[in-house]
C-alpha positions as CSV (number, residue, x, y, z in Angstrom):
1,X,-30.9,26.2,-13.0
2,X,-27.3,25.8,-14.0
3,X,-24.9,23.4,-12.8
4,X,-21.1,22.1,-13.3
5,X,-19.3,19.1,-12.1
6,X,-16.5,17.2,-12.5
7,X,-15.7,13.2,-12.7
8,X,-14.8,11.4,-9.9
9,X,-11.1,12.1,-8.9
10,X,-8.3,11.1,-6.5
11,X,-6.5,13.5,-4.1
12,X,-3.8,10.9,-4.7
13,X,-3.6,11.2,-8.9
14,X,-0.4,9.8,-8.7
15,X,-1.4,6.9,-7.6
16,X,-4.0,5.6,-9.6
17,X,-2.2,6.1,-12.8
18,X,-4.7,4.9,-15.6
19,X,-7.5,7.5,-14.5
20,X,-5.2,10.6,-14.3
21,X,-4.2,9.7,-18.6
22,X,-4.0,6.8,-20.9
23,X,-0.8,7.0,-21.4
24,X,0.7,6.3,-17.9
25,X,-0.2,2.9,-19.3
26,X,3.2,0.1,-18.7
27,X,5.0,3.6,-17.6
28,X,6.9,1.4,-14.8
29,X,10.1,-0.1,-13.8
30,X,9.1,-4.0,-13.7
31,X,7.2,-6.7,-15.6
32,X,3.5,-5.9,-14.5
33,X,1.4,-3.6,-12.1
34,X,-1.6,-3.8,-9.8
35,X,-3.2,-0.9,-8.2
36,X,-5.8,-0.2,-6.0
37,X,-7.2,3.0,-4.6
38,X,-10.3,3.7,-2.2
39,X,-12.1,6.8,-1.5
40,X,-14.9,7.8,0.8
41,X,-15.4,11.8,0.4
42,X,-17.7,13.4,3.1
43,X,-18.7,10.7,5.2
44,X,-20.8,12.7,7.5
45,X,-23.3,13.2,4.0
46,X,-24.7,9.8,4.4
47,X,-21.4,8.7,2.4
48,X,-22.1,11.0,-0.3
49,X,-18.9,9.9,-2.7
50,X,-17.3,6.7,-2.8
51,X,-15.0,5.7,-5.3
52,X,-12.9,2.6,-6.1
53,X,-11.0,0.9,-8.5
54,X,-8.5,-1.9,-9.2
55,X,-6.3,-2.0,-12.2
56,X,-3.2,-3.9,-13.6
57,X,-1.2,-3.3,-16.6
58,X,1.9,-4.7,-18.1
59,X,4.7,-4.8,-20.8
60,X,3.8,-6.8,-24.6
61,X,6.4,-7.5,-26.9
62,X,9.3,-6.6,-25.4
63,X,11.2,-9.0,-27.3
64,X,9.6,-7.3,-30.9
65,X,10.6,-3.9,-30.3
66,X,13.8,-2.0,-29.6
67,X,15.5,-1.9,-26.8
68,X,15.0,1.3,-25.5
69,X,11.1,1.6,-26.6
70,X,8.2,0.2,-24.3
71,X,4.5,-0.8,-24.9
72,X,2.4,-1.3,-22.2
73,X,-1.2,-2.8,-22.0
74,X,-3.8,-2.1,-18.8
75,X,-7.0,-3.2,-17.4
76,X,-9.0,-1.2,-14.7
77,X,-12.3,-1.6,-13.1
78,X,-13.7,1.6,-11.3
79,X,-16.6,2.1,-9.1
80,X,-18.5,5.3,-8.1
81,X,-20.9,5.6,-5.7
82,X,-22.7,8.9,-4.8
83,X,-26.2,10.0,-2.5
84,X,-25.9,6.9,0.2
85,X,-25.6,3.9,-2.8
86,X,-28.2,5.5,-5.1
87,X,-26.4,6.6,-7.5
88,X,-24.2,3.9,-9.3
89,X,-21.2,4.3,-11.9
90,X,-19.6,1.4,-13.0
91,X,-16.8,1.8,-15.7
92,X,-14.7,-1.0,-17.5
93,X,-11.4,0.2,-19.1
94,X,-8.9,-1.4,-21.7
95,X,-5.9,1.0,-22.5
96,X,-2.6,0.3,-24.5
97,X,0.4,2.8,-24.7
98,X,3.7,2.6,-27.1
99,X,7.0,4.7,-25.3
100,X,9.3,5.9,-27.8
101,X,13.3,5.8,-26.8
102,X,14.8,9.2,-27.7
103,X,18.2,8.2,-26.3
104,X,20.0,4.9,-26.5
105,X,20.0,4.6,-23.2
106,X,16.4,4.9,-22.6
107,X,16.6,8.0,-20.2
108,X,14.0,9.9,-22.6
109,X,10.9,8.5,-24.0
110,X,8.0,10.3,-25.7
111,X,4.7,8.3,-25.3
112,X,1.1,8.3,-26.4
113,X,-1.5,6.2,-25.1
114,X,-5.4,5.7,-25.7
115,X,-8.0,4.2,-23.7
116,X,-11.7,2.6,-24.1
117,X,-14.2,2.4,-21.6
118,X,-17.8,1.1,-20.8
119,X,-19.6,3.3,-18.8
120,X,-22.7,1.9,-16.5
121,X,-25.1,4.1,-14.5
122,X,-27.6,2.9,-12.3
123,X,-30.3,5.3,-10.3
124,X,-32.2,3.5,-7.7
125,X,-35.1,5.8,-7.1
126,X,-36.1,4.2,-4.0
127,X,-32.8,5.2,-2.7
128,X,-34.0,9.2,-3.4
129,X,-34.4,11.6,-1.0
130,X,-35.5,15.3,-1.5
131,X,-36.1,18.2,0.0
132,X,-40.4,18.1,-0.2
133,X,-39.8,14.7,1.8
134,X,-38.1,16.4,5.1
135,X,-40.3,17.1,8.2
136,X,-39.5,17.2,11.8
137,X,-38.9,13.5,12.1
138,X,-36.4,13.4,8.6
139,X,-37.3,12.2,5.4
140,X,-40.9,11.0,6.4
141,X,-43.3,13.0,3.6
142,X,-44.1,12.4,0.0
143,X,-42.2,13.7,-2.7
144,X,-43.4,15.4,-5.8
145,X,-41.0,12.8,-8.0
146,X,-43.3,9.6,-8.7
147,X,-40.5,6.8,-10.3
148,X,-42.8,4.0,-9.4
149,X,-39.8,2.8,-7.7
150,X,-38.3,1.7,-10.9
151,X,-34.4,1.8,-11.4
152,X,-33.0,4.7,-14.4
153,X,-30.2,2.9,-16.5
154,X,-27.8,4.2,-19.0
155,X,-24.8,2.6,-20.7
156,X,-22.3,4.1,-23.4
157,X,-19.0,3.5,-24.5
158,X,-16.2,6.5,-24.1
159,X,-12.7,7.2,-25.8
160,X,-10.0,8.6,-23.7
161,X,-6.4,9.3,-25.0
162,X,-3.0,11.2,-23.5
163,X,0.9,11.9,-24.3
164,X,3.6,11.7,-21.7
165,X,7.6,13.0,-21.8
166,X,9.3,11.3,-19.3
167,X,13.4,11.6,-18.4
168,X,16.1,11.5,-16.2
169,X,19.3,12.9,-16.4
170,X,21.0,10.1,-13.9
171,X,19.5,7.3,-12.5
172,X,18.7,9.3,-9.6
173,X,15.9,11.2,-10.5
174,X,13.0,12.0,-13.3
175,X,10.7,14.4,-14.4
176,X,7.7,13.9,-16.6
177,X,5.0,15.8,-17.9
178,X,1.9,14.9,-19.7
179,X,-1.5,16.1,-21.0
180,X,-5.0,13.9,-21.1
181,X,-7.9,14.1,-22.9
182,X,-11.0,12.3,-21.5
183,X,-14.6,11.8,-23.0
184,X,-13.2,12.8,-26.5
185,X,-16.8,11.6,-27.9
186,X,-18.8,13.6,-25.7
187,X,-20.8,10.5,-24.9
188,X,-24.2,10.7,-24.4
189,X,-26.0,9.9,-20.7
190,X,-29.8,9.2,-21.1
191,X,-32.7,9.0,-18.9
192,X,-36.6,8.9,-19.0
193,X,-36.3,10.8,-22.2
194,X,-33.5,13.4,-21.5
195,X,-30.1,13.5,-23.0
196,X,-27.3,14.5,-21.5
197,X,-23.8,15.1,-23.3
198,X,-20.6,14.3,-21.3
199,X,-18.0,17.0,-21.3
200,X,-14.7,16.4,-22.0
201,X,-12.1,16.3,-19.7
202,X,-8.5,17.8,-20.0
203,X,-5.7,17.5,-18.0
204,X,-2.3,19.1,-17.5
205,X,0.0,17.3,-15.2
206,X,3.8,17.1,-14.1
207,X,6.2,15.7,-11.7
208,X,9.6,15.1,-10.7
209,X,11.8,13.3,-8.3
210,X,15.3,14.3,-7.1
211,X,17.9,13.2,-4.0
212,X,18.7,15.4,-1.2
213,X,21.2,13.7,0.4
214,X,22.4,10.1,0.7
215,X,19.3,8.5,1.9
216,X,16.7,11.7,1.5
217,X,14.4,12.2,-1.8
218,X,12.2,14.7,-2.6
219,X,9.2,14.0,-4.5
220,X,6.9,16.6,-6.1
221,X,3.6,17.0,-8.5
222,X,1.2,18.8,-9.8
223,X,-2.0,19.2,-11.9
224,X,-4.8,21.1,-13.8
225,X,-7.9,19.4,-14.2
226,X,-10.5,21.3,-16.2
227,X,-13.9,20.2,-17.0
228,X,-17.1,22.1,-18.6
229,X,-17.4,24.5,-15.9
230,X,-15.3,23.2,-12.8
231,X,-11.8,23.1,-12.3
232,X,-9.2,21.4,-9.8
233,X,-5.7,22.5,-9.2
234,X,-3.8,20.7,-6.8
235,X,0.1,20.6,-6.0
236,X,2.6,19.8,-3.9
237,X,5.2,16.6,-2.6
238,X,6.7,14.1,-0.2
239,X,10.0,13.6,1.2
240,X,11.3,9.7,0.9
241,X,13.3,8.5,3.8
242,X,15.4,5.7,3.7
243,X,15.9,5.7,-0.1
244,X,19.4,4.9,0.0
245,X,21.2,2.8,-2.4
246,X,20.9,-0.2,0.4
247,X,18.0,-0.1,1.2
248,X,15.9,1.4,-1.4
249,X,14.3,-1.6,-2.3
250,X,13.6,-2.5,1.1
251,X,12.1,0.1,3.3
252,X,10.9,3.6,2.8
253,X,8.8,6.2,4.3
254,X,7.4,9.3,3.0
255,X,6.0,12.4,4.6
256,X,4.5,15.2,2.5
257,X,1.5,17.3,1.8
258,X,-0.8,18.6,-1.4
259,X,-3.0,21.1,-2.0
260,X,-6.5,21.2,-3.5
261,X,-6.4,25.1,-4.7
262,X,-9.4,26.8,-2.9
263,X,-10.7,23.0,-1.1
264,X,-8.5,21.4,0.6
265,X,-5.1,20.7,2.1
266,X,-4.2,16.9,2.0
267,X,-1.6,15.3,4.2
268,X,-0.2,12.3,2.7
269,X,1.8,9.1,4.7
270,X,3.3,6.3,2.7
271,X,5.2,3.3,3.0
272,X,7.5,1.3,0.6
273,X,8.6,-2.3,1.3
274,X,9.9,-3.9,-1.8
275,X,7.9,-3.8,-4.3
276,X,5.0,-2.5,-2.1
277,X,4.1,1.2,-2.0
278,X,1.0,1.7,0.7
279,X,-0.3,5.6,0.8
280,X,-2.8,7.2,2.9
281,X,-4.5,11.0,2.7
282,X,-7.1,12.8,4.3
283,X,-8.9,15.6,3.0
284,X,-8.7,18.5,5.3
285,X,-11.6,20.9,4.4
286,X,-10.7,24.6,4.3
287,X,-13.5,25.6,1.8
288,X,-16.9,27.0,2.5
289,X,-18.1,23.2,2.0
290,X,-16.6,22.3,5.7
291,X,-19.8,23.3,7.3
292,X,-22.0,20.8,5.6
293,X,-19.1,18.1,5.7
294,X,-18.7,19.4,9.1
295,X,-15.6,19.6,8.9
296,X,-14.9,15.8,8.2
297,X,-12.7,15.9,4.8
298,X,-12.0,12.4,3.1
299,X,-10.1,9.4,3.7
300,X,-7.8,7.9,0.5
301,X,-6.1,4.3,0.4
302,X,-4.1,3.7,-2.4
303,X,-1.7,0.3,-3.0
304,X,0.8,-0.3,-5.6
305,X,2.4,-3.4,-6.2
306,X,5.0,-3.5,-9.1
307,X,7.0,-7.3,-9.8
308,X,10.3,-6.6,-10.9
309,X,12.4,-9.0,-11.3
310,X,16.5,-9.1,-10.6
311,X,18.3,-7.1,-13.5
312,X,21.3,-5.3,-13.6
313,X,19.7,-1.7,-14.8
314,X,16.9,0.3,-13.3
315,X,14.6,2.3,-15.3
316,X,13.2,5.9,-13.9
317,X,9.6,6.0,-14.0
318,X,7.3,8.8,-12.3
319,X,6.0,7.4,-8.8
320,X,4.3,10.9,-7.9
């Protein structure tokens, strides 16, 4: 029996910035940044993905380099669950990326970034359910699988790495685009004896934000995720109201929509107050998969919250 899978992944990307590539590392306007993003995918399975993770990152030696360069440094701690808690991931992530200027101004930069992660997977077999154990009252029998209730662990350390372009033209709008490379290693994933080799995983992504009108902008992104034999393409944008050179630091709200190619469409709602970005997504299933989800999709959290403090020029950074 053949299978293919992916790693756990965001309908949000753009918001958890240091699992969609490396180099999105200190690729902000501001001193540091926190992010948090929360995922439960298919609640109806007996919760059968959640995903979380926390992260912050920052600027180092601004005072060391030029002007117009910037090196960032980042953190992240990521949690996947999958089959009802039984299955346990637990990754720890240091990353570092250096932003070349290609301008004076800074409008340009060219940046590469590289990350290092511990990987930890946990199996409670106790947790197990399969399909010999299902009679007329549920999962009541006897399996074939004997574990002696004992718990399958495996640990390994992974490599991940990306580029990024990112400019403006003005300092009212951006684009960016970016490649990533995850699992360069192939680490290796071991239990009771067999060895499993972790594909890599690369990704082509892109983005760009632009005004409409005096208080309208219009926000849009895609990307290409491919993995052994999966693949996930998704696309699309949100309109930010209330962006205004009053008030954009204040109070904004955004309305859009992606698309998971072939899975899902994913209705996004966000809101920005100061330095505060709050988004929200659910999964709406429109793949053959909606029957056994039953046609409950999945909920997405994501918060950002960037310090910044009082200067008298702005820096364009990708927010989607």
């Amino acid at each position: 029996m053949k299978s293919s899978a992916q790693d756990p992944h965001f309908s949000q990307f753009f918001s958890s910035p240091l699992t969609l590539s490396p180099a999105f590392t200190g690729k902000f306007d501001g001193n540091y940044r926190v992010a948090g993003n929360y995922r439960n995918q298919w609640p109806t399975i007996n919760n059968a993905f959640t995903t979380a993770t926390a992260a912050v990152d920052f600027h180092i030696m601004q005072d060391r380099i030029a002007s117009n360069d910037t090196w960032g440094l980042g953190l992240m701690g990521y949690n996947d669950n999958s089959a009802g808690g039984a299955v346990n991931f637990n990754y720890f992530t240091l990353s570092t990326a250096y932003h070349k200027g290609l301008d004076e101004e800074g409008y340009h930069q060219l940046g590469g970034g590289i990350q290092v992660t511990y990987a930890n997977m946990l199996i409670n077999t106790s947790n197990l359910k399969f399909a010999d154990q299902l009679t007329t009252n549920g999962f009541t029998g006897v399996t074939n699988e004997v574990f002696n209730n004992a718990s399958l662990k495996s640990n390994y350390i992974d490599v991940n790495a990306g580029i990024l372009y990112n400019g403006s033209t003005n300092d009212k709008n951006n684009f960016y685009i970016g490649v990533s490379l995850y699992h360069i290693t192939r680490p290796k994933q071991q239990f009771t004896g067999a060895v499993f080799n972790l594909n890599p995983r690369a990704t082509i992504h892109a983005g760009t934000y632009f005004p409409l009108g005096q208080s309208s902008t219009l926000h849009l992104s895609a990307l290409q995720s491919i993995q052994g034999g999966a693949s996930e393409t998704v696309i699309g944008g949100a309109l930010q109201l209330g962006a205004d050179d009053v008030n954009e630091r204040n109070f904004s709200l955004y309305l859009g929509s992606w698309y998971r190619l072939n899975d899902a469409i994913i209705p996004y709602f966000g809101l920005e107050f100061n330095s505060y970005r709050l988004g929200v997504t659910y999964d709406v299933n429109t793949s053959s998969l909606k029957t056994g989800s039953q046609g409950v999709g999945g909920i997405e959290v994501s918060l950002i919250y960037i310090y910044k403090p009082n200067k008298d020029r702005s820096i364009n950074c990708p927010k989607f």
